[in-house]
C-alpha positions as CSV (number, residue, x, y, z in Angstrom):
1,X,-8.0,15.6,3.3
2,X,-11.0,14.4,1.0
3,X,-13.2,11.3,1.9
4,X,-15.8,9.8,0.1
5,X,-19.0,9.0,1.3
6,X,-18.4,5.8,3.0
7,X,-15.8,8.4,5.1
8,X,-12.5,6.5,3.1
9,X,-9.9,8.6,3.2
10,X,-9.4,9.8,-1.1
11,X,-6.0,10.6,-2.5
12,X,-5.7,13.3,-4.8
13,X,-5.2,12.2,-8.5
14,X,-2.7,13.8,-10.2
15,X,-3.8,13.0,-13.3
16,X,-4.9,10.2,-15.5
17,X,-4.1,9.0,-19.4
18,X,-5.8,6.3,-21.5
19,X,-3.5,4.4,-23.1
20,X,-3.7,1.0,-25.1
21,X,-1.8,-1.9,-23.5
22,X,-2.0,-5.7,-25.0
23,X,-3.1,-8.0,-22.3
24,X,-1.5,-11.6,-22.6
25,X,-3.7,-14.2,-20.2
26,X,-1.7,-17.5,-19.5
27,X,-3.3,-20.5,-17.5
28,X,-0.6,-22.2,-14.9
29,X,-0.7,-24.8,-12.2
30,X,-1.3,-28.4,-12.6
31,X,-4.9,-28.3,-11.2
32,X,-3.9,-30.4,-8.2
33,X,-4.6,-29.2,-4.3
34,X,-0.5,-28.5,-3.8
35,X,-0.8,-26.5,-7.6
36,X,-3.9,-25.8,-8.7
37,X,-4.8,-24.0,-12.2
38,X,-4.7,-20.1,-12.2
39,X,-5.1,-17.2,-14.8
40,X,-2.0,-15.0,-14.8
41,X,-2.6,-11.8,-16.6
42,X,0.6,-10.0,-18.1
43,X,0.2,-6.2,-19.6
44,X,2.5,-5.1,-22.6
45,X,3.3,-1.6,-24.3
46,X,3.2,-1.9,-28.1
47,X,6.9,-2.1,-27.8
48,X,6.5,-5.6,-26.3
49,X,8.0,-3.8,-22.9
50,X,6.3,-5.8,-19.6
51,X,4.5,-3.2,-17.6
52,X,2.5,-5.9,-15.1
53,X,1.6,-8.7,-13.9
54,X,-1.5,-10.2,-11.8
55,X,-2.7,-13.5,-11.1
């Protein structure tokens, strides 16, 4: 098992790609306490295909 310096335990990394994804960032919420305003942050292939989302 690998750690890092800190003694966190690492997983191994199969492998890794750079790709180019179009990030869409949307504003929701109505800026009250019960709904407040938020960033949502959508990720897109070239195809337009949803790969994730975040807020």
């Amino acid at each position: 098992m690998c750690r890092n310096k800190n003694n966190n335990r690492i997983s191994n990394v199969d492998g890794a790609k750079e790709i180019t994804v179009i990030r869409v960032v949307s504003i929701f919420g109505e800026g009250t306490p019960d709904d407040p305003v938020h960033y949502v942050y959508q990720y897109f292939d070239k195809q337009g295909k949803l790969l994730a989302t975040s807020s």
